[in-house]
C-alpha positions as CSV (number, residue, x, y, z in Angstrom):
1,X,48.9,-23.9,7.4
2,X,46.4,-25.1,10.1
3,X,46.5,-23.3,13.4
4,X,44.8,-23.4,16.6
5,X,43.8,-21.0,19.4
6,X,41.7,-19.7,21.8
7,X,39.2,-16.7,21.2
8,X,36.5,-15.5,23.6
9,X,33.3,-13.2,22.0
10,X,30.8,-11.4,23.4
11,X,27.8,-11.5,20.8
12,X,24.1,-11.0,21.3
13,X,21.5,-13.3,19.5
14,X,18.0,-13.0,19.2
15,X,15.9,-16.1,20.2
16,X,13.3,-17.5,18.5
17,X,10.2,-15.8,20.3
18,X,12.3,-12.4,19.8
19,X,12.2,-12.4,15.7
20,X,8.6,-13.9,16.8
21,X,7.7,-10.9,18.4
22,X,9.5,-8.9,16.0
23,X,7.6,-10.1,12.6
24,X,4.1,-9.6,14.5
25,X,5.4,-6.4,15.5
26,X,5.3,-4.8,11.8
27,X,2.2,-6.6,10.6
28,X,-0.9,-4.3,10.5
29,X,-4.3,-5.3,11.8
30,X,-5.3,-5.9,8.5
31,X,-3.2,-8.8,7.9
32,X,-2.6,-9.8,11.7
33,X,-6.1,-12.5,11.3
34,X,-4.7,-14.2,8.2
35,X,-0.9,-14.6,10.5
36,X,-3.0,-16.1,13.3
37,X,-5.1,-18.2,10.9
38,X,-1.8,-19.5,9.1
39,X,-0.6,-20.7,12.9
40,X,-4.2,-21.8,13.9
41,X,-4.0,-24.2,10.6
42,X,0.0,-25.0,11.3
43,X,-0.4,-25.6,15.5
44,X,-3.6,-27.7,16.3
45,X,-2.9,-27.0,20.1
46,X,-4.0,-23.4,19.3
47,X,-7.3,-22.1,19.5
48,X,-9.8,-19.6,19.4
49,X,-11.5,-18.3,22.4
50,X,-10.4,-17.1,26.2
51,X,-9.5,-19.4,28.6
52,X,-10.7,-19.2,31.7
53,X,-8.7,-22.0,33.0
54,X,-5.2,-21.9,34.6
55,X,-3.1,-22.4,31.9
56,X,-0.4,-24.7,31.7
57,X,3.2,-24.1,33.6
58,X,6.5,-24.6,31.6
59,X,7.9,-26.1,34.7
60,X,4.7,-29.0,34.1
61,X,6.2,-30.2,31.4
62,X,9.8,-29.7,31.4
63,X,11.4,-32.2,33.0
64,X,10.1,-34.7,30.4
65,X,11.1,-32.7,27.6
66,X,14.8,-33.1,29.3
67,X,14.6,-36.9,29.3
68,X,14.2,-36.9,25.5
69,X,18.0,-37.6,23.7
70,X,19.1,-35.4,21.1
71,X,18.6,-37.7,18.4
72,X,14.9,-38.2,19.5
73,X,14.3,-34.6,19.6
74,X,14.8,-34.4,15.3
75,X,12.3,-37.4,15.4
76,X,9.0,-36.0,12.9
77,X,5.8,-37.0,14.2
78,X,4.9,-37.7,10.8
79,X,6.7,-40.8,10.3
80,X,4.3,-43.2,12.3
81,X,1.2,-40.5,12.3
82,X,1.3,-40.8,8.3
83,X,0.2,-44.5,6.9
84,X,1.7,-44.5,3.4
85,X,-0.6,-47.9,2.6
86,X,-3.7,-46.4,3.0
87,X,-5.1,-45.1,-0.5
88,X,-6.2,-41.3,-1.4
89,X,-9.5,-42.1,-1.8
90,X,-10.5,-43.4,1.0
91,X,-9.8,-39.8,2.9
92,X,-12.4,-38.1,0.4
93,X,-16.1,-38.3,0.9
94,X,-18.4,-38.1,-1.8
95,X,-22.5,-37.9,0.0
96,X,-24.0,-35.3,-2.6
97,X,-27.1,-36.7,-4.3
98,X,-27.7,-36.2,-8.2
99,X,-30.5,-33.8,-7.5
100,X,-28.8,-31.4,-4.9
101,X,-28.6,-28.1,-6.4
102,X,-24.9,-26.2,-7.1
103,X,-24.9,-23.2,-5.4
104,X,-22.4,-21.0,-6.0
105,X,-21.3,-17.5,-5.4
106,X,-21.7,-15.5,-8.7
107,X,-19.0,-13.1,-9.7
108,X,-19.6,-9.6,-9.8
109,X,-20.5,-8.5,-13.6
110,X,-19.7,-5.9,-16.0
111,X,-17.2,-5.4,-18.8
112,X,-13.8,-4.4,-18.9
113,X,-12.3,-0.9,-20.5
114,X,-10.3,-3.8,-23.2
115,X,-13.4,-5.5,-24.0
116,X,-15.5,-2.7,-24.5
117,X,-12.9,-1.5,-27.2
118,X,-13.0,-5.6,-28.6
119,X,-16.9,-4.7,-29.1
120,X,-16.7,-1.6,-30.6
121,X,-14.0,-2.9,-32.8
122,X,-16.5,-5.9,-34.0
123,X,-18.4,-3.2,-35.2
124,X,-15.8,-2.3,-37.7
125,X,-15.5,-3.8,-41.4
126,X,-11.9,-5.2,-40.6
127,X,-10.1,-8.0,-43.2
128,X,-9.1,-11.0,-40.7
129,X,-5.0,-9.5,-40.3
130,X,-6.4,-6.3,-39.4
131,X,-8.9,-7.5,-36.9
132,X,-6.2,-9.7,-35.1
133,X,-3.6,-6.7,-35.6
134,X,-6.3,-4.4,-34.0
135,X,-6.8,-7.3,-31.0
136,X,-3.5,-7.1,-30.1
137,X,-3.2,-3.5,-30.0
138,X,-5.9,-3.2,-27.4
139,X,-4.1,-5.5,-25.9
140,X,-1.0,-3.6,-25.5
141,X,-3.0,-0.2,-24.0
142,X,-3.0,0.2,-20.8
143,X,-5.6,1.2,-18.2
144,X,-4.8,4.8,-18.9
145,X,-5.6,4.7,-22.5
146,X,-2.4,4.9,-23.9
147,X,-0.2,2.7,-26.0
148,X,3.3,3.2,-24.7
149,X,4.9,0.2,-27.1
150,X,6.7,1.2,-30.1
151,X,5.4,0.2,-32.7
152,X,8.6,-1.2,-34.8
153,X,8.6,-4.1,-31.5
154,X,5.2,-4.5,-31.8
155,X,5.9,-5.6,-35.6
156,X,8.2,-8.3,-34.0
157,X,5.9,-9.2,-31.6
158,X,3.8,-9.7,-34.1
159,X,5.9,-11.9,-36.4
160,X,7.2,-14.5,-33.7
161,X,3.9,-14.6,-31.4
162,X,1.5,-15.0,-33.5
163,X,3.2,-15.6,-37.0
164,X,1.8,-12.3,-38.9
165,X,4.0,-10.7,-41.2
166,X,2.8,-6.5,-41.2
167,X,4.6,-2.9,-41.3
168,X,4.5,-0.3,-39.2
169,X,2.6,1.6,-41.7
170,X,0.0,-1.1,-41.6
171,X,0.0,-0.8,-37.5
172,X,-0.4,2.8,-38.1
173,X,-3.5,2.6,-40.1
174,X,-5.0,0.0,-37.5
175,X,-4.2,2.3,-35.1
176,X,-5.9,5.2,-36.7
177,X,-9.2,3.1,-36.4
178,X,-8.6,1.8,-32.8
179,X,-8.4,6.3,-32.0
180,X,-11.4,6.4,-33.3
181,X,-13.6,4.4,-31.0
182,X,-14.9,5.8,-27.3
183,X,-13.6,7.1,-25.3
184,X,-11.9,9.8,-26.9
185,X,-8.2,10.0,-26.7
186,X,-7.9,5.9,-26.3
187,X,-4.6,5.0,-28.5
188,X,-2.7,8.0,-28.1
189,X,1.3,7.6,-27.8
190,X,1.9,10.0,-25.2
191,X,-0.4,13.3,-23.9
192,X,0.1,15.7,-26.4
193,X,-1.9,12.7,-29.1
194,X,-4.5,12.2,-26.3
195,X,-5.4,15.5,-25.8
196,X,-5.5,16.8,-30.1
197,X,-7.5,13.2,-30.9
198,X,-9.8,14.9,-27.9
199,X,-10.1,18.7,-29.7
200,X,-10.1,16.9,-33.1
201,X,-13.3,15.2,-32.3
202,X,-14.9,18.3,-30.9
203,X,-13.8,20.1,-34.0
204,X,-15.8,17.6,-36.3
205,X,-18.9,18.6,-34.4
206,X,-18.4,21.9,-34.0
207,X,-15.6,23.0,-36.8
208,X,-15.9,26.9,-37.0
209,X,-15.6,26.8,-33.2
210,X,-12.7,29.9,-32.7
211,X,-11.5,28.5,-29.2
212,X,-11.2,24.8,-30.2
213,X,-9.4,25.8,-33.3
214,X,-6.8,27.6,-31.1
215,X,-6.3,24.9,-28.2
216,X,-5.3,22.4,-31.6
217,X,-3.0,24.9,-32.7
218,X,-1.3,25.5,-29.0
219,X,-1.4,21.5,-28.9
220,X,-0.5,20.9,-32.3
221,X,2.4,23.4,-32.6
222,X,3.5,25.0,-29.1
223,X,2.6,21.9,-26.7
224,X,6.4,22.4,-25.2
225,X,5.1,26.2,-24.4
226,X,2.1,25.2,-22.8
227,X,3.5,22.5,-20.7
228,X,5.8,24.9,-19.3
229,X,3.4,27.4,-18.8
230,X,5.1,30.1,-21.4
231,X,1.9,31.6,-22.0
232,X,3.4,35.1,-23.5
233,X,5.7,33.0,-25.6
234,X,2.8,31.3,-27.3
235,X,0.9,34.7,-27.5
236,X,3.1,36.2,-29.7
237,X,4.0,33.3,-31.3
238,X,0.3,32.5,-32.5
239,X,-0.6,36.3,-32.7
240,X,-3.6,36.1,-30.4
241,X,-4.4,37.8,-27.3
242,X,-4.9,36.8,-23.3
243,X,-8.6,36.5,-23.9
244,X,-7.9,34.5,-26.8
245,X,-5.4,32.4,-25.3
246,X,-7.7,31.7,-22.1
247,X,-10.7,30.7,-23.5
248,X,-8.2,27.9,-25.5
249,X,-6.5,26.9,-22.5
250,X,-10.3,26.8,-20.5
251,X,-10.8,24.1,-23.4
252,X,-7.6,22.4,-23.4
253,X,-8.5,22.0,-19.0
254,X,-11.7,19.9,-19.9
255,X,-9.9,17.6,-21.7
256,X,-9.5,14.2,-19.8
257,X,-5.7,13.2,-19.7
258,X,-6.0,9.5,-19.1
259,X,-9.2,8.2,-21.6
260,X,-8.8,4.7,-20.5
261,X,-9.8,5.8,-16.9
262,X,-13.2,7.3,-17.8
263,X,-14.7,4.1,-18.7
264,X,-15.2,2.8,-15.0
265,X,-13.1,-0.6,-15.4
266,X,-14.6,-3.0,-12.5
267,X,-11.5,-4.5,-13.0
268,X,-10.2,-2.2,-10.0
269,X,-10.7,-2.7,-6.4
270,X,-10.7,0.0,-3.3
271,X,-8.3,-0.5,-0.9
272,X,-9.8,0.6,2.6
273,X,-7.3,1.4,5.5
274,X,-8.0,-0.5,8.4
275,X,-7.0,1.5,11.7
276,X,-4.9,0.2,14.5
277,X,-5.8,2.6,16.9
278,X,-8.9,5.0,17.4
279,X,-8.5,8.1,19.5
280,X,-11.8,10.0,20.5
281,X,-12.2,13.3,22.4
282,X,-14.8,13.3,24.9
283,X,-15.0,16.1,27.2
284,X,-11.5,17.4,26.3
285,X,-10.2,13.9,27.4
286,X,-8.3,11.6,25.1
287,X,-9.7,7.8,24.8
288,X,-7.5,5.3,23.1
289,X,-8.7,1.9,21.4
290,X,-6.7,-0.3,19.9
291,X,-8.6,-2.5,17.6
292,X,-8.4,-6.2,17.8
293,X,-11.6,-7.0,15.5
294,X,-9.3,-8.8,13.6
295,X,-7.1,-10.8,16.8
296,X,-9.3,-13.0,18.2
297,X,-8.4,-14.4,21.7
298,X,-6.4,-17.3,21.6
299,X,-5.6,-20.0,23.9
300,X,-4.3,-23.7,24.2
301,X,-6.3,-26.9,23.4
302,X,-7.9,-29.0,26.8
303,X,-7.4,-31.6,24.6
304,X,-3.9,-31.5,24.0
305,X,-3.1,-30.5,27.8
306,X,-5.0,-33.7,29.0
307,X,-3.0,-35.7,25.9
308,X,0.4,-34.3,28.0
309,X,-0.5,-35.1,31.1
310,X,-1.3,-38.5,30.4
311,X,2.0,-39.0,28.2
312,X,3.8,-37.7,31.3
313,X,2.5,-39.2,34.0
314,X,3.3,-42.5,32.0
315,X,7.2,-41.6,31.1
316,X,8.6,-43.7,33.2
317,X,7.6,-46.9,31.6
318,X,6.5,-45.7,28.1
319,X,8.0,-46.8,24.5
320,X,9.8,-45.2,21.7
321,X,6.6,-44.1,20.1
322,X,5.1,-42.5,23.2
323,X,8.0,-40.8,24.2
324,X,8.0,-39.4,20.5
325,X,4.3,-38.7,20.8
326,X,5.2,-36.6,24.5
327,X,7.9,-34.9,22.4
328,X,5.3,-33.7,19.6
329,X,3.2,-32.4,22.4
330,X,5.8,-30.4,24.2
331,X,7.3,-28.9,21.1
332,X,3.6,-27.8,20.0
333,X,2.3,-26.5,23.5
334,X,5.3,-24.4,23.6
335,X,5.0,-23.1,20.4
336,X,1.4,-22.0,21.0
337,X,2.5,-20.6,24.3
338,X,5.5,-18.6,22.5
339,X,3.0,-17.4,20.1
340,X,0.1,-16.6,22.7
341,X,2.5,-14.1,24.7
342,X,4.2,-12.4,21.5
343,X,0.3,-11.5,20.4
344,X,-0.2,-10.2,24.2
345,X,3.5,-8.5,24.1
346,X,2.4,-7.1,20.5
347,X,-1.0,-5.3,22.1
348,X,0.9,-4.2,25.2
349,X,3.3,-2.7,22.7
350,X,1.4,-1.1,20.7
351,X,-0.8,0.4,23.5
352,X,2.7,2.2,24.9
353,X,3.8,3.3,22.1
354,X,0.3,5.2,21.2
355,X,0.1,6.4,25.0
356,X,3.8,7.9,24.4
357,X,2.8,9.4,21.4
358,X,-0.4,10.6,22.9
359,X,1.0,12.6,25.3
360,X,3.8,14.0,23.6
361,X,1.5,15.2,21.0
362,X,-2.1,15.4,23.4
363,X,-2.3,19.1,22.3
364,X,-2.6,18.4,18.6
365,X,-5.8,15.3,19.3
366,X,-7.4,17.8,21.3
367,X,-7.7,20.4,18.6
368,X,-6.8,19.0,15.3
369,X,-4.5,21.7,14.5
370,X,-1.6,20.8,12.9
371,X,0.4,23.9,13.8
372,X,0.1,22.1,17.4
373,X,2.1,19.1,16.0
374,X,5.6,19.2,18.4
375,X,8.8,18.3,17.3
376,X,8.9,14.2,17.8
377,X,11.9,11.6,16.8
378,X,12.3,7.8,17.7
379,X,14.5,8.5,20.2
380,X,11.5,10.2,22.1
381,X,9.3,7.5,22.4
382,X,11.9,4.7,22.9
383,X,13.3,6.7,26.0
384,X,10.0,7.0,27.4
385,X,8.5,3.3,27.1
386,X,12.0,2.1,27.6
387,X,11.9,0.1,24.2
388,X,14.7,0.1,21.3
389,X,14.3,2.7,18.7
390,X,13.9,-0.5,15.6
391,X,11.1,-1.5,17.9
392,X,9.3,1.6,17.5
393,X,10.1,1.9,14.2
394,X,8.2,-1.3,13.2
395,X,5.4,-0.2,15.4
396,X,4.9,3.4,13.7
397,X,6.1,2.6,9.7
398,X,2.8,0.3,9.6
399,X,0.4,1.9,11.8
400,X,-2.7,3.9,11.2
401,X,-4.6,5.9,13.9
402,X,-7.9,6.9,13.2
403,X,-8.8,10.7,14.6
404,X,-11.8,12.9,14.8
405,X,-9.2,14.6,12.3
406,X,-8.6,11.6,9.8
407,X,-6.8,8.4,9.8
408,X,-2.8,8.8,9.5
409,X,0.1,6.8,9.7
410,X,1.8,6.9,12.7
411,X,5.4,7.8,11.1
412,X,3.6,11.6,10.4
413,X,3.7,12.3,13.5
414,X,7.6,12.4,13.5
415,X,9.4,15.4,13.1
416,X,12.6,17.2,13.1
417,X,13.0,20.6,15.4
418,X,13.4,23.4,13.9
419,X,14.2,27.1,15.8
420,X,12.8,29.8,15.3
421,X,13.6,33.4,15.5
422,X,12.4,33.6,19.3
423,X,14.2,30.5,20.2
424,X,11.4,28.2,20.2
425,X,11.7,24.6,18.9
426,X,8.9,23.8,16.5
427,X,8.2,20.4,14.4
428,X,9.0,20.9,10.5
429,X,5.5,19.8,9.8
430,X,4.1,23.1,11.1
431,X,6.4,24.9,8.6
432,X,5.1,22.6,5.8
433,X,1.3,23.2,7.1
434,X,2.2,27.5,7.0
435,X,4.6,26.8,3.5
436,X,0.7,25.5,2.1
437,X,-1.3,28.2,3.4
438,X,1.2,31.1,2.4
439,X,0.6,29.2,-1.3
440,X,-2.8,28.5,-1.2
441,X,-3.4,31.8,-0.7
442,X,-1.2,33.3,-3.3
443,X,-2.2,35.4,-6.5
444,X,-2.4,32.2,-8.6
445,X,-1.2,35.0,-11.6
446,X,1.7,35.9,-9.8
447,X,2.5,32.8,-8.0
448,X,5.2,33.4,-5.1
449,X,8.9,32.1,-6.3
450,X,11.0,29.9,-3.6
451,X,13.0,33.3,-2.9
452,X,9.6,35.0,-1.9
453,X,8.4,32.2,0.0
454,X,11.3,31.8,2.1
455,X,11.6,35.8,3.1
456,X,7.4,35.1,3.7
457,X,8.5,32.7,6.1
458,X,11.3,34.9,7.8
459,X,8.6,37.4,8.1
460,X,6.6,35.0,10.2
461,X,9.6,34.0,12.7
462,X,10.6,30.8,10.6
463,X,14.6,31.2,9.5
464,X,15.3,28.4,7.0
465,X,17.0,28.5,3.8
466,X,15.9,28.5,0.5
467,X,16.8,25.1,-0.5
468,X,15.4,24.1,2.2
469,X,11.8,25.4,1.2
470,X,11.9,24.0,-1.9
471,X,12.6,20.6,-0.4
472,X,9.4,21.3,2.1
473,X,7.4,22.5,-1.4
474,X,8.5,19.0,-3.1
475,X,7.5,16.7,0.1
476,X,4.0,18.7,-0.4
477,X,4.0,17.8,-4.1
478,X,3.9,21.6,-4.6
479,X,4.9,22.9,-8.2
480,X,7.3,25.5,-9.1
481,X,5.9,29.2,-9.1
482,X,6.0,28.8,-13.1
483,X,3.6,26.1,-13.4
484,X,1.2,27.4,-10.4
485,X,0.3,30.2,-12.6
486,X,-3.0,30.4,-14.1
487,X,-4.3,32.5,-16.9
C-alpha cells in the first residue's frame, strides 16, 4: 500500500573539501609527494612553486559558473578536446639515431637465499625427477629456512602441476639432501629439526664432544622441557648435572633459529621512517619543525587564470563549446583551489596538534625521561585546539616525531591516568617504564612472578592489580617469570 507524508531531518553531511581534508589528514609525509603528484598529473591548473601573485577570488568567477544549465554542467571536456580520427602514431616521436648508446640504470646484483640452494643443489649427482623434486622444494621454503608444507600436498602438488608421479618417502629422501646444503638447519619442518640438523653437523666434526652430545639428546628427547624452561625436570630425566646441563644449553643458544636468514637475501629492503615533526632542545627551549621536504609549495597556473578571464569576459556572446571550455576551467581552478587550502589546513593542523602535545608533555622533551610522560587522552588535545577527537586521531595514528630521544609515533604519547597511593594521577606508560626496570633488574635465576611484581610495585606507591600487570608485561612483550630464567 503506497502512502505519503511529510518528514523533516536534521542530518549533517560532510562536503567534498571536508573528506578532502580528511584523507590528507591520515597520510604521512612519506606518501604526502606521491598524493600531490597524483593531483599535479590529474589537475593541470596545479603547479609547483609559490605564488607571489594575488590569487584568484571565487567571487571572479562565479557568476559564470551560475549561467551554466544543469545539463551543461555533466558536459566532459573530453568529447571535443579528444579527436578520435587522428591515428596513435602520429602522437609518438621516434628521433633516436642507430648509433645512440642505451643507457640504462643497472639493477643492484647478488643472489638470492633460493638460488644459492639451486647452485649448491647443481652440485649434487641428482636423476632428472629428483632434481626437479628437489627445485620445487626450495621452492616451497621460505625466507626463514623452513619448509612449513606437508609433504603428502606437496605429493599432489606435484602430480597436477607439473605431472610427476612420487611418494612421500621419495620427498623425504630429496629432502634429506636439500638439509644437507648451507646453511645449516635449511629444510627443517619446524624448530626443534632446525636446531638437531644444526648439533648433528657439529657432531660430525667434532663427535666425542660431551656438550654437543647432550644439547642432541635435550633436543632429540626433552625439547618440550626445554621450551618450557623445566630445567630440573630434564636433569633428572637425563641424569646429568647443572654444570652439565648449562654447558648444553650455552650450545643449544648459539644455534641460529631461522637458517634461511643468515644468508643476507638482497631480496629485502629497509624501510626508513620518515618524521613528520622534529623537536630540538636548545637552551632548555623546545623548537618544533614540521617537515615539508616532501610538500612542495603549490599554486595555480597563470596560464589557466588568463584562459578564464578571457572565457569570461567573452560569456555574453560565446558558443556551446566555449561556454563548455569556461565550465572545464571553473571546475579545475576550484579543484586546485580546494586542494591548495586542505594542504595549508593539513600543516596548520598538524602544527596544533604537536604544539598541544608539546605542552602537555614539554617536561618529558626537555629531559627524555619517560617517567615524565603525563597522563594524555584524545579528549585533551581536541579540547585544547578546539578540533574533533577523529580529527586528532588521524593526525596522531600516522605520525612520527623525531626527538633528541628517538623517533616515535605520536599515539605513544597517549595514556590512561592511573592514581597512586598519594593521590597523584600518573600516565600508565611510567608504570610500564618502572614494570621494565623492576625486571631488568631481577635475579634472571629467580625471575620475579606476576604476584611479586605487583606487591614490587605497591611498594613503590603504584596500586594496580595483578592482572593488570601481566597485561602491562604482555604490551612490553615481556615473558612469564618461567621462561625469564636462565641457567
Amino acid at each position: 500500500m503506497l502512502s505519503q507524508k511529510l518528514e523533516q531531518k536534521l542530518l549533517q553531511k560532510l562536503s567534498p573539501q571536508q573528506i578532502q581534508l580528511m584523507k590528507l589528514l591520515q597520510v604521512p609525509t612519506i606518501a604526502i609527494e606521491q598524493r600531490i603528484k597524483e593531483e599535479l598529473e590529474k589537475n593541470p591548473v596545479l603547479e609547483e612553486g609559490s605564488d607571489q601573485e594575488e590569487e584568484v577570488e571565487q567571487d571572479d568567477y562565479s557568476d559564470a559558473y551560475d549561467e551554466v544549465s544543469e545539463s551543461e554542467k555533466e558536459f566532459d571536456f573530453s568529447e571535443y578536446s579528444d579527436d578520435d580520427d587522428t591515428p596513435s602514431y602520429k602522437y609518438s616521436v621516434s628521433n633516436k639515431g642507430k648509433d645512440d648508446d642505451e643507457k640504462a640504470v643497472p639493477l643492484s646484483g647478488g643472489k638470492s637465499f633460493h638460488e644459492r640452494l639451486t647452485n649448491q643443489l647443481n652440485l649434487r649427482p641428482l636423476t632428472p625427477q629428483k632434481q626437479e623434486i628437489a627445485e620445487h622444494l626450495i621452492g616451497n621454503i621460505d625466507d626463514a629456512g623452513y619448509l612449513r608444507r606437508e609433504l603428502h600436498a606437496i605429493v599432489d602438488d606435484l602430480a597436477f602441476t607439473q605431472n610427476v608421479n612420487t611418494t612421500e618417502e621419495e620427498l623425504e629422501e630429496v629432502l634429506e639432501i636439500i638439509q644437507d646444503l648451507d646453511p645449516p638447519g635449511v629444510g627443517a619442518r619446524d624448530l626443534r629439526e632446525c636446531l638437531l640438523l644444526q648439533v648433528n653437523r657439529k657432531l660430525e666434526s667434532n663427535p666425542l664432544c660431551e656438550r654437543l652430545t647432550t644439547a642432541h639428546e635435550i633436543l632429540d628427547k626433552e625439547f618440550v622441557k626445554f621450551s618450557k624452561k623445566h630445567y630440573s625436570k630434564i636433569e633428572e630425566k637425563l641424569n646429568i648435572s647443572r654444570d652439565e646441563l648449562k654447558d648444553a644449553v650455552d650450545e643449544i643458544l648459539k644455534l641460529n633459529p631461522k637458517p634461511g636468514n643468515s644468508s643476507g637475501d638482497s631480496a629485502h629492503r629497509n624501510e626508513y621512517i620518515v618524521p613528520d615533526f622534529t623537536v630540538l632542545v636548545e637552551d632548555d627551549e623546545l623548537k618544533l619543525s614540521l617537515n615539508g621536504r616532501n610538500a612542495p609549495d603549490l599554486k595555480i597556473s597563470n596560464q589557466y587564470r588568463e584562459m578564464f578571464d578571457t572565457y569570461n569576459k567573452n560569456k555574453k556572446g560565446a558558443t556551446k563549446q566555449q561556454k563548455d571550455a569556461l565550465l572545464f576551467v571553473k571546475q579545475k581552478l576550484d579543484s586546485a583551489k580546494w586542494f591548495i587550502d586542505a594542504i595549508n589546513q593539513r600543516r596548520h593542523t598538524l602544527t596544533v596538534t604537536m604544539e598541544a602535545i608539546l605542552e602537555r608533555q614539554g617536561e618529558y622533551f626537555l629531559t627524555g625521561d619517560e617517567t615524565k610522560l603525563r597522563p594524555m587522552i584524545l579528549k585533551d588535545i581536541a579540547e585544547k585546539v578546539n578540533l574533533d577527537i577523529s580529527t586528532i586521531s588521524r593526525v596522531v595514528n600516522s605520525k612520527y616525531v623525531q626527538t633528541p630521544y628517538g623517533t616515535f609515533l605520536l599515539k605513544t604519547f597517549f595514556s590512561e591516568s592511573l592514581t597512586t597511593a598519594d593521590g597523584e594521577e600518573v600516565s600508565t606508560r611510567e608504570v610500564k617504564r618502572i614494570l621494565e626496570d623492576i625486571i631488568d633488574a631481577e635475579d634472571k635465576q629467580k625471575p620475579h612472578t606476576d604476584e611479586a611484581l605487583t606487591e614490587l610495585l605497591k611498594q613503590k606507591g603504584y596500586n594496580i592489580a595483578r592482572r593488570t600487570v601481566a597485561k602491562y608485561r604482555e604490551q612490553l612483550n615481556l615473558p612469564v617469570a618461567r621462561l625469564r630464567k636462565v641457567l
